[in-house]
mmCIF file of the N, C-alpha and C atoms, coordinates in Angstrom:
data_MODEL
# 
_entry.id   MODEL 
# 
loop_
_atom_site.group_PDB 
_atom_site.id 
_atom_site.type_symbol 
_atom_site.label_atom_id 
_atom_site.label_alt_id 
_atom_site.label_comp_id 
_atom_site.label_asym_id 
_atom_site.label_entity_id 
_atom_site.label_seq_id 
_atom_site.pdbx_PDB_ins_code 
_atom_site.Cartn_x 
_atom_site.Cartn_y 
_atom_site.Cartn_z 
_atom_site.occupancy 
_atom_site.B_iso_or_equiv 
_atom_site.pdbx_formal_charge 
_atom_site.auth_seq_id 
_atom_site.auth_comp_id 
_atom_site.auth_asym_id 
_atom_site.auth_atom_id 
_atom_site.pdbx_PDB_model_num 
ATOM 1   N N  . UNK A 1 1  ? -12.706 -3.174  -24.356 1.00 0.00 ? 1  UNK A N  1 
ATOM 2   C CA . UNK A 1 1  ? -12.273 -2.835  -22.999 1.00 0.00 ? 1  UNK A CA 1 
ATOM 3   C C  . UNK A 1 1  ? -12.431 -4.049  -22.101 1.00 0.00 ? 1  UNK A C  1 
ATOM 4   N N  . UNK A 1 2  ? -11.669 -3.906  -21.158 1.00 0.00 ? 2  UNK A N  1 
ATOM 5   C CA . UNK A 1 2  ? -11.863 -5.060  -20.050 1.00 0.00 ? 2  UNK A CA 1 
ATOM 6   C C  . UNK A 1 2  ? -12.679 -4.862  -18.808 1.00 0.00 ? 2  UNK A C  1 
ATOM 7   N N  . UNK A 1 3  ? -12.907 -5.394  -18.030 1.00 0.00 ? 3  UNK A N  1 
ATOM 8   C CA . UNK A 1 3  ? -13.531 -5.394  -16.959 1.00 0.00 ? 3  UNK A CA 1 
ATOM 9   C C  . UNK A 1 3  ? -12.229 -4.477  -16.004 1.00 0.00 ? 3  UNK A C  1 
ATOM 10  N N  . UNK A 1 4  ? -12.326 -4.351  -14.644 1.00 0.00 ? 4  UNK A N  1 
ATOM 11  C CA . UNK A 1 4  ? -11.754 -3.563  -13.665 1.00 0.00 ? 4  UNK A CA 1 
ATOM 12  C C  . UNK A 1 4  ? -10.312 -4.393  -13.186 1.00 0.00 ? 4  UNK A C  1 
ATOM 13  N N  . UNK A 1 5  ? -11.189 -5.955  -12.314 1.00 0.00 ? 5  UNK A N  1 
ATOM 14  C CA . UNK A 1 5  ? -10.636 -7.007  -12.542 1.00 0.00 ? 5  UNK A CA 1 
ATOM 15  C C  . UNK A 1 5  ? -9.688  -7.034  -13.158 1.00 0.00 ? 5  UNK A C  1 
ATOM 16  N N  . UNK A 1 6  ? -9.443  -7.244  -14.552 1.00 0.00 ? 6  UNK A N  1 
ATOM 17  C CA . UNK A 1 6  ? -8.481  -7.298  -15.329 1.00 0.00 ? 6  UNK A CA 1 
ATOM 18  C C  . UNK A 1 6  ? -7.392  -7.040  -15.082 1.00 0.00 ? 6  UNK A C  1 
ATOM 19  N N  . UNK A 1 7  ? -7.435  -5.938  -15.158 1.00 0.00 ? 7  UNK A N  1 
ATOM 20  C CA . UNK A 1 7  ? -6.779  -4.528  -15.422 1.00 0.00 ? 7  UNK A CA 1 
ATOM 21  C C  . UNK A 1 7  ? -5.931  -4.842  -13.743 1.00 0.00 ? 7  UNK A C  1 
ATOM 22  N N  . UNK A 1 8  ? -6.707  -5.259  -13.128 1.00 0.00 ? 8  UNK A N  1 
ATOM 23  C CA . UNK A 1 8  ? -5.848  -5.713  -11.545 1.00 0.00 ? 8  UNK A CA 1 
ATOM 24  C C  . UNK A 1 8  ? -5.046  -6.389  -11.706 1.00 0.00 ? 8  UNK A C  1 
ATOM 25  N N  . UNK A 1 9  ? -5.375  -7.793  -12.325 1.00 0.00 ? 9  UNK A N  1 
ATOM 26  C CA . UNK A 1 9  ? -4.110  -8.463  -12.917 1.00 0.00 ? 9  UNK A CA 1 
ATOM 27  C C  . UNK A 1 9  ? -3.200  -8.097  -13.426 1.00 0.00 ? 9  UNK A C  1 
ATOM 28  N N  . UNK A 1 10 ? -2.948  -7.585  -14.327 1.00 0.00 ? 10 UNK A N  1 
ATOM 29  C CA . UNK A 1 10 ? -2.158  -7.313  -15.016 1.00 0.00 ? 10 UNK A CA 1 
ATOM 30  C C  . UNK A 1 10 ? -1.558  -6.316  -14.005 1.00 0.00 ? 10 UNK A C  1 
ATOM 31  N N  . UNK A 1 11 ? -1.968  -4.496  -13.794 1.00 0.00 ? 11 UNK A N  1 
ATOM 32  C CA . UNK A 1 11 ? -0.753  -4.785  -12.769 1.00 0.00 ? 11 UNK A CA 1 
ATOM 33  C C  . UNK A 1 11 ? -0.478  -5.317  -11.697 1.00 0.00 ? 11 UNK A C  1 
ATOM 34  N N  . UNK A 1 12 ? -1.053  -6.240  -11.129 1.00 0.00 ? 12 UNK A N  1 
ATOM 35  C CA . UNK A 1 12 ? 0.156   -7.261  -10.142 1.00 0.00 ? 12 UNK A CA 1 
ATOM 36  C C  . UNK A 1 12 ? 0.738   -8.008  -10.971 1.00 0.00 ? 12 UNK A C  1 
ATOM 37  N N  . UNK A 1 13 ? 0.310   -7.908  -12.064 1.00 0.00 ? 13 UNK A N  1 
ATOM 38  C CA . UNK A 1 13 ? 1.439   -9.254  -12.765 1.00 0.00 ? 13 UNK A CA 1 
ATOM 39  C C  . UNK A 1 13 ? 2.870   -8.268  -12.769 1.00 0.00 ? 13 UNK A C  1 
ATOM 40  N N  . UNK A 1 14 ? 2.381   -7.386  -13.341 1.00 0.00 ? 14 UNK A N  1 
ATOM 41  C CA . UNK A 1 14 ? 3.820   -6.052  -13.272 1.00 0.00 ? 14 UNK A CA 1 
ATOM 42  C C  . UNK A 1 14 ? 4.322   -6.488  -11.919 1.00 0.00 ? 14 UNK A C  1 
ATOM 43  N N  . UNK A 1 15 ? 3.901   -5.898  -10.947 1.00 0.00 ? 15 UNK A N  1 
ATOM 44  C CA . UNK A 1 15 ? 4.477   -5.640  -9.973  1.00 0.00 ? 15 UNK A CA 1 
ATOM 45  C C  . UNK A 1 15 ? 5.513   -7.121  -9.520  1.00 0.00 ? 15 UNK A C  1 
ATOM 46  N N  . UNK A 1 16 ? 4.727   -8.083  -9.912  1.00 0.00 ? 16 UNK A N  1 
ATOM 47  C CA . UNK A 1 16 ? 5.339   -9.245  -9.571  1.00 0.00 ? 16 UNK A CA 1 
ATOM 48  C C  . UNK A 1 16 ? 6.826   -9.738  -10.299 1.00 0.00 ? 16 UNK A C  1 
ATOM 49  N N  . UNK A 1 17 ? 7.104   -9.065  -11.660 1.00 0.00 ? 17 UNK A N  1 
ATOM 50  C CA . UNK A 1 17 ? 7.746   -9.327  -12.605 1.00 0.00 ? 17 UNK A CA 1 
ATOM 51  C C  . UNK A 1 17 ? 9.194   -8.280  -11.993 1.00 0.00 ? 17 UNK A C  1 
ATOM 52  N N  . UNK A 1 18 ? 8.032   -7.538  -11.122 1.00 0.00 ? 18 UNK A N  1 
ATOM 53  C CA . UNK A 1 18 ? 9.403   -6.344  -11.100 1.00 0.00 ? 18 UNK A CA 1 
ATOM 54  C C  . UNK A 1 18 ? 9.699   -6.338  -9.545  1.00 0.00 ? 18 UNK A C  1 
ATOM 55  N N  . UNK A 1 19 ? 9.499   -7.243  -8.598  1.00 0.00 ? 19 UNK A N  1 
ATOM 56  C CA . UNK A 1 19 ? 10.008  -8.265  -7.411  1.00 0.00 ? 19 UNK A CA 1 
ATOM 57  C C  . UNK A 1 19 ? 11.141  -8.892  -7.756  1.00 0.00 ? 19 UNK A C  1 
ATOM 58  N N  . UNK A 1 20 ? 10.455  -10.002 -8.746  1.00 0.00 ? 20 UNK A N  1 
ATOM 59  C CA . UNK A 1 20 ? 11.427  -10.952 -9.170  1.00 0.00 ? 20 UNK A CA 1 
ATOM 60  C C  . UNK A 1 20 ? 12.495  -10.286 -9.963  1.00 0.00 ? 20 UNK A C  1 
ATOM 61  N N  . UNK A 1 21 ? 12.781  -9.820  -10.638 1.00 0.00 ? 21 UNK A N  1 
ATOM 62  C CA . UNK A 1 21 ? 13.816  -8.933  -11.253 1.00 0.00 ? 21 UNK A CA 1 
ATOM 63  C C  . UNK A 1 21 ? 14.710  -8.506  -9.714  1.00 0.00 ? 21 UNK A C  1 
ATOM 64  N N  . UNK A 1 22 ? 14.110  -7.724  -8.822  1.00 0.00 ? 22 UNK A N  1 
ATOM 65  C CA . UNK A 1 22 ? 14.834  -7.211  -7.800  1.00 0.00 ? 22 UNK A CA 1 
ATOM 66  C C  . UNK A 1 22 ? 15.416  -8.413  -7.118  1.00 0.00 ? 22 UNK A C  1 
ATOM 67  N N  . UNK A 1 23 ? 14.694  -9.456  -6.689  1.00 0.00 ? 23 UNK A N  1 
ATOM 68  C CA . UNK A 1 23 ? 15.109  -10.685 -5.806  1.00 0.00 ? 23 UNK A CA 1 
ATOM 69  C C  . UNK A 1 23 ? 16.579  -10.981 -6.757  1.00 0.00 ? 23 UNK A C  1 
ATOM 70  N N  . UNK A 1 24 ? 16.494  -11.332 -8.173  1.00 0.00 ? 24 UNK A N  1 
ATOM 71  C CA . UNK A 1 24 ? 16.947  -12.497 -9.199  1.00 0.00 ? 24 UNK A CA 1 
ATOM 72  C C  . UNK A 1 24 ? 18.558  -10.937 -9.121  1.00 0.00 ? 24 UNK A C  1 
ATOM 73  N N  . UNK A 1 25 ? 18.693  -10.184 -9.598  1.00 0.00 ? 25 UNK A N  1 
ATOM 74  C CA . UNK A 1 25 ? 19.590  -8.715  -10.123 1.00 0.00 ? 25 UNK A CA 1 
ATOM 75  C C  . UNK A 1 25 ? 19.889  -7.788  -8.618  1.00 0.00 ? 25 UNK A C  1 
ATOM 76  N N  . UNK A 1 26 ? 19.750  -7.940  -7.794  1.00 0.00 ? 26 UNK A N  1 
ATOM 77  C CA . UNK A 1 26 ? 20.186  -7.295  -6.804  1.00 0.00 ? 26 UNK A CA 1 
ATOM 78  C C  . UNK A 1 26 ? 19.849  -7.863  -5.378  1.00 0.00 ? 26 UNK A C  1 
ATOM 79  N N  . UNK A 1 27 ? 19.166  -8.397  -4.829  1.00 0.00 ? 27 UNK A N  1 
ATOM 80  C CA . UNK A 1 27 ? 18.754  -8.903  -3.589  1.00 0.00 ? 27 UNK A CA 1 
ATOM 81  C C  . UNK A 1 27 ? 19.699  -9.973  -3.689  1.00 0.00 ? 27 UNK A C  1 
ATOM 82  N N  . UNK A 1 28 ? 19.705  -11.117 -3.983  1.00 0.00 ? 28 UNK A N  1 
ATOM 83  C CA . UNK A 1 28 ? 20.673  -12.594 -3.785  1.00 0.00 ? 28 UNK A CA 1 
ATOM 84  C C  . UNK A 1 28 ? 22.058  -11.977 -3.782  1.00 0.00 ? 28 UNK A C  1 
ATOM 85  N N  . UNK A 1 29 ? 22.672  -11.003 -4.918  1.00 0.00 ? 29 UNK A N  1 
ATOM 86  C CA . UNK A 1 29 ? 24.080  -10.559 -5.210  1.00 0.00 ? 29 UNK A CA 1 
ATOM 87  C C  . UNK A 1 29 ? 24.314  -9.893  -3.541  1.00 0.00 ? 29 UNK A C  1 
ATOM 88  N N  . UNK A 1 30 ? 23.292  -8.694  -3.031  1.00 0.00 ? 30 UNK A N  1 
ATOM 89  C CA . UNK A 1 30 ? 23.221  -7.843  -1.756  1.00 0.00 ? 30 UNK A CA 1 
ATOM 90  C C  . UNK A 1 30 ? 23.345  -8.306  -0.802  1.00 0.00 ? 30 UNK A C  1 
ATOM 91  N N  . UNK A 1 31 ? 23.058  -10.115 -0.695  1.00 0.00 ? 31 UNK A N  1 
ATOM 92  C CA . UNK A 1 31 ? 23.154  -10.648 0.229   1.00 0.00 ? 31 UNK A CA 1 
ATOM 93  C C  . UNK A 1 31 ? 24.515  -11.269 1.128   1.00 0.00 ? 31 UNK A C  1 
ATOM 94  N N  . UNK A 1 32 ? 25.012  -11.031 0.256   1.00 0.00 ? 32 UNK A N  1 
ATOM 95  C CA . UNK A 1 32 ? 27.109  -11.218 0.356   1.00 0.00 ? 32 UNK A CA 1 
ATOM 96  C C  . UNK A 1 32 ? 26.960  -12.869 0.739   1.00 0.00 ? 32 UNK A C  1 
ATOM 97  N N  . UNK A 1 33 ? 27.364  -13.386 1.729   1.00 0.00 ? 33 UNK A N  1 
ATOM 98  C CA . UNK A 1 33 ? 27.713  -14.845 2.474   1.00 0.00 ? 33 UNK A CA 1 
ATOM 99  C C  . UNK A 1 33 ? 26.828  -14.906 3.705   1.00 0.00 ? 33 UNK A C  1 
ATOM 100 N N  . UNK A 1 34 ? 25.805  -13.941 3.553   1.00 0.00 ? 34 UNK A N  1 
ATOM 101 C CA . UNK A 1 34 ? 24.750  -14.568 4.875   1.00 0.00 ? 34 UNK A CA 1 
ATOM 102 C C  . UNK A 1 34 ? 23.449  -16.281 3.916   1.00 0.00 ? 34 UNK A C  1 
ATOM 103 N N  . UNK A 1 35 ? 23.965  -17.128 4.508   1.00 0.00 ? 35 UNK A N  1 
ATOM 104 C CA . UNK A 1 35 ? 23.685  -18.203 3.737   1.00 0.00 ? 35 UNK A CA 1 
ATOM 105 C C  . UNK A 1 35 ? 21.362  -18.017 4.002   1.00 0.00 ? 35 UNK A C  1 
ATOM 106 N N  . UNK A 1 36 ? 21.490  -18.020 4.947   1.00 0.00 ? 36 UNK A N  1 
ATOM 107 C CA . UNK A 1 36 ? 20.243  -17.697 5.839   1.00 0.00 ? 36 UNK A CA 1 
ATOM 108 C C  . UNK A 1 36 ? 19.605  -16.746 4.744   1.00 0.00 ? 36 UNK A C  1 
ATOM 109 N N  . UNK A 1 37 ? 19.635  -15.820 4.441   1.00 0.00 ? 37 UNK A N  1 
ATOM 110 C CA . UNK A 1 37 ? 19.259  -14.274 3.412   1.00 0.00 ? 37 UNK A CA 1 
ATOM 111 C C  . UNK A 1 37 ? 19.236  -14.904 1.981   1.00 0.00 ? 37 UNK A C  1 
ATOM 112 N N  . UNK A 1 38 ? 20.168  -15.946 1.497   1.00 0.00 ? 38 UNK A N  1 
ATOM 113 C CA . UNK A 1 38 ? 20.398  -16.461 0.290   1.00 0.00 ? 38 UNK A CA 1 
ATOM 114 C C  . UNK A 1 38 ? 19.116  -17.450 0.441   1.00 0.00 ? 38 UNK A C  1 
ATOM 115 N N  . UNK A 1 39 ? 18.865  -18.107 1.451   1.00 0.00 ? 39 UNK A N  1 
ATOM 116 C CA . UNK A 1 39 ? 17.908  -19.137 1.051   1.00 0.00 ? 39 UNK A CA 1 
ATOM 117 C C  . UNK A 1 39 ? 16.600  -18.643 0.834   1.00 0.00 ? 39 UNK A C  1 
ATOM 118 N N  . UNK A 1 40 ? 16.394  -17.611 2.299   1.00 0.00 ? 40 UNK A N  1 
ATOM 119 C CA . UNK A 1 40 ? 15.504  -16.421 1.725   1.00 0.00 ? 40 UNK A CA 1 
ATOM 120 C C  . UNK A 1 40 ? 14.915  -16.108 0.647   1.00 0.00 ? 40 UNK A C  1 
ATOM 121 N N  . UNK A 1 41 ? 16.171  -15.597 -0.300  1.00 0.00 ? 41 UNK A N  1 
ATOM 122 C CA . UNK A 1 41 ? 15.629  -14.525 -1.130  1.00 0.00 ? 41 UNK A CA 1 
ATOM 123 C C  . UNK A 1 41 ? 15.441  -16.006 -2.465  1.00 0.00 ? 41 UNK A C  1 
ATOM 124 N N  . UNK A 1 42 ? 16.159  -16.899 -2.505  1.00 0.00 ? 42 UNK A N  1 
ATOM 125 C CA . UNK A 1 42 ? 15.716  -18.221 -2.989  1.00 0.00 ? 42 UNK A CA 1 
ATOM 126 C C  . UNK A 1 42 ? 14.215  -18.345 -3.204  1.00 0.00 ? 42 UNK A C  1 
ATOM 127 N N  . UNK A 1 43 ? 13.272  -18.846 -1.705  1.00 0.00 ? 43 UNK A N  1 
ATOM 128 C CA . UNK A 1 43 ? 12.316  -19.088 -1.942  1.00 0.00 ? 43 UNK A CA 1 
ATOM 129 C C  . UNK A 1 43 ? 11.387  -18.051 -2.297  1.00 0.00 ? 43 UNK A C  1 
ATOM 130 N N  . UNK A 1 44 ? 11.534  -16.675 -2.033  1.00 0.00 ? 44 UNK A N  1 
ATOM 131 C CA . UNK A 1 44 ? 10.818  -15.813 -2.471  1.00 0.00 ? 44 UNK A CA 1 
ATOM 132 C C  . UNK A 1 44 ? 10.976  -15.657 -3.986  1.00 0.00 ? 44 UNK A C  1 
ATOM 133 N N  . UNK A 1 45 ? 12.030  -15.806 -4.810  1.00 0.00 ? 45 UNK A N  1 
ATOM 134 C CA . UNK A 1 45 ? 11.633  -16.113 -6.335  1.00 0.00 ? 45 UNK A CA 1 
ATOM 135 C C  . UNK A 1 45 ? 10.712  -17.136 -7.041  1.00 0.00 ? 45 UNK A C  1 
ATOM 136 N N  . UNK A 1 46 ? 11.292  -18.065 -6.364  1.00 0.00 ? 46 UNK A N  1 
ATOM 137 C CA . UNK A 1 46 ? 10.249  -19.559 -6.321  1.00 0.00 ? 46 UNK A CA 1 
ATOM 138 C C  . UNK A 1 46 ? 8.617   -18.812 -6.001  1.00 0.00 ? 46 UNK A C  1 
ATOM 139 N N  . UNK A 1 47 ? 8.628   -18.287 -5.126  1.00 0.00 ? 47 UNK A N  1 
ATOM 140 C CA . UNK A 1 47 ? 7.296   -17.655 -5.203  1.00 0.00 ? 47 UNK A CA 1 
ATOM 141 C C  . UNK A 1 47 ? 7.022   -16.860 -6.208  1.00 0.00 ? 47 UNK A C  1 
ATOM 142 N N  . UNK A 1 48 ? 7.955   -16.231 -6.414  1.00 0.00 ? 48 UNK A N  1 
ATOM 143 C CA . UNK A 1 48 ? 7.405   -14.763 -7.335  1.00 0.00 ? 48 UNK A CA 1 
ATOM 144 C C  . UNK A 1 48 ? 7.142   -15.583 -8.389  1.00 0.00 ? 48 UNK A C  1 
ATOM 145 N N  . UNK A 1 49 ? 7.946   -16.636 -9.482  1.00 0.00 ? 49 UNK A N  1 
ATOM 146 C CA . UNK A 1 49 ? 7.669   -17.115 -10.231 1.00 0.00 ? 49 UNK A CA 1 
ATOM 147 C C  . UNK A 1 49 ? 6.139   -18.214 -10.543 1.00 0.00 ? 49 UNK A C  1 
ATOM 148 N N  . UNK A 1 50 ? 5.955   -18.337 -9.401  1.00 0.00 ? 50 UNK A N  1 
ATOM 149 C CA . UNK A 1 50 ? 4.836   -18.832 -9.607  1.00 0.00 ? 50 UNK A CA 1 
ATOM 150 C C  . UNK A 1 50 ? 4.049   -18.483 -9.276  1.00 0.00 ? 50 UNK A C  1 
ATOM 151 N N  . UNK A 1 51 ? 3.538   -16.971 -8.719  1.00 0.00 ? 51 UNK A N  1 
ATOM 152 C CA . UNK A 1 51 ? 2.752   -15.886 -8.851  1.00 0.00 ? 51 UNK A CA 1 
ATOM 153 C C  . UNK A 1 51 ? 2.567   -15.529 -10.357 1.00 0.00 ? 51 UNK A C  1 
ATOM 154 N N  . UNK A 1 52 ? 3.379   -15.318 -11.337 1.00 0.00 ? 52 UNK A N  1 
ATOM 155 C CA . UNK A 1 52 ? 3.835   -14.848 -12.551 1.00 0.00 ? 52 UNK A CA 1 
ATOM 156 C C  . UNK A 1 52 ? 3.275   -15.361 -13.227 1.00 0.00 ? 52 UNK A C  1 
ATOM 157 N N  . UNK A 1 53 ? 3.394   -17.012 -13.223 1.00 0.00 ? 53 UNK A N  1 
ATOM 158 C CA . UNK A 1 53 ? 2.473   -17.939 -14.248 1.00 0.00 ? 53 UNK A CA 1 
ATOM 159 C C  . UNK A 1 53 ? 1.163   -18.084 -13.835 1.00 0.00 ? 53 UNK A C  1 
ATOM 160 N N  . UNK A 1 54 ? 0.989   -18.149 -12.406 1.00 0.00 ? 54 UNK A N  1 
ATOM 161 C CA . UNK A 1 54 ? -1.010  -17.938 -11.955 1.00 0.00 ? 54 UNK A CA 1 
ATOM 162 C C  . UNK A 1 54 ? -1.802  -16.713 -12.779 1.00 0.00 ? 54 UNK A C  1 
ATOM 163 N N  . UNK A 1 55 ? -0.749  -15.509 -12.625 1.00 0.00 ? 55 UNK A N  1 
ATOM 164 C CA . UNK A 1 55 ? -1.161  -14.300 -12.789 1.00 0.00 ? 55 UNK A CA 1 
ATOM 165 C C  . UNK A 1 55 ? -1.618  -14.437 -14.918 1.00 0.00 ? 55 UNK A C  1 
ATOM 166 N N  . UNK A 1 56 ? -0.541  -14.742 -15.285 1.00 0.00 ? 56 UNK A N  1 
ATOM 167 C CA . UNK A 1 56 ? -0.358  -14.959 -16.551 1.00 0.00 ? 56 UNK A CA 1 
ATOM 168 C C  . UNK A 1 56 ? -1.621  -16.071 -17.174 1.00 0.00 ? 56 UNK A C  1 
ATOM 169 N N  . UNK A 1 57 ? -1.593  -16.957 -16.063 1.00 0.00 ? 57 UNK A N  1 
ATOM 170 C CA . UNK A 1 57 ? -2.843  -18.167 -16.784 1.00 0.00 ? 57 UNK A CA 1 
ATOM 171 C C  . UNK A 1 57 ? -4.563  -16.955 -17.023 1.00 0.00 ? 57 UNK A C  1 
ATOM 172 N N  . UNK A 1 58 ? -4.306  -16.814 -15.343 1.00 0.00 ? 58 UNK A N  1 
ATOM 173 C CA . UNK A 1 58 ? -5.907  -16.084 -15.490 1.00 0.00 ? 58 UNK A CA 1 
ATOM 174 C C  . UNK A 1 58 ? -6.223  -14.957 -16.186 1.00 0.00 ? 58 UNK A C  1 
ATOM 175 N N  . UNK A 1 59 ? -5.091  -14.284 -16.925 1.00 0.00 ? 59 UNK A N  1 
ATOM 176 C CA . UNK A 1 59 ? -5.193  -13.061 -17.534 1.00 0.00 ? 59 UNK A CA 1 
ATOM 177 C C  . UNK A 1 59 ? -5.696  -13.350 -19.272 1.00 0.00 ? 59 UNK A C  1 
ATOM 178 N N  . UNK A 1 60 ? -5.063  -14.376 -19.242 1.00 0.00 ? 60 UNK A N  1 
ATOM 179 C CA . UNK A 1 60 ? -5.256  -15.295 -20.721 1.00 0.00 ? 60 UNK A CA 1 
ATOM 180 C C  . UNK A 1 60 ? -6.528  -15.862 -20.898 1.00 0.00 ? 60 UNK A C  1 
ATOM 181 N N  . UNK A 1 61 ? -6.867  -16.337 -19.359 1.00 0.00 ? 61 UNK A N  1 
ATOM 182 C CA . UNK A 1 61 ? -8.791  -16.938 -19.830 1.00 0.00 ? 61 UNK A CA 1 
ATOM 183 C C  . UNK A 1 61 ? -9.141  -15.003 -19.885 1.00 0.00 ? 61 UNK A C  1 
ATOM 184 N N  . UNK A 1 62 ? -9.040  -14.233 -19.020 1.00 0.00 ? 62 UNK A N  1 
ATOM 185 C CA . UNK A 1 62 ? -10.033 -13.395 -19.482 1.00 0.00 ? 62 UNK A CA 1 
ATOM 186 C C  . UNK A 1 62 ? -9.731  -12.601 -20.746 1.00 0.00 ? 62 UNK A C  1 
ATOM 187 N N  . UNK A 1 63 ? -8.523  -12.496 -21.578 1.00 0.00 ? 63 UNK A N  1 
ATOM 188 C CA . UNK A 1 63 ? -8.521  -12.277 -22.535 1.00 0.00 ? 63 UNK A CA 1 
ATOM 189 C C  . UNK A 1 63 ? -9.240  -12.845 -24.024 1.00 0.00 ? 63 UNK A C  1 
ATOM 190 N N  . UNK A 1 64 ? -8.929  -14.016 -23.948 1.00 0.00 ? 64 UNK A N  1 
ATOM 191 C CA . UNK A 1 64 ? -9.882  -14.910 -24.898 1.00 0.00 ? 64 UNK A CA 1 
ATOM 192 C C  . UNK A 1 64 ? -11.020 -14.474 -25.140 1.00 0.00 ? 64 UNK A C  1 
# 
């Protein structure tokens, strides 16, 4: 079993995986020609993705 902790990670790692899915599959497409909303939803993947790999590194030390 894992600690509580853990178990936190992992789901925000979910939750984060399933942002980026929404940003990447429907948010950028939803955004039609507002250029402003496109750059938007741009840097918020850029975020999500590198939420994803933080989330992913520290889940891996406590797995080990």
């Amino acid at each position: 079993m894992f600690d509580n902790h853990v178990y936190n990670l992992m789901l925000q790692l979910v939750e984060e995986h399933k942002a980026l899915w929404r940003i990447k599959r429907m948010y950028k497409k939803d955004s039609g020609k507002c250029k402003a909303c496109k750059v938007l939803w741009g840097k918020m993947e850029k975020d999500k993705l590198a939420h994803v790999k933080e989330l992913q590194g520290m889940i891996k030390k406590h797995i080990k």
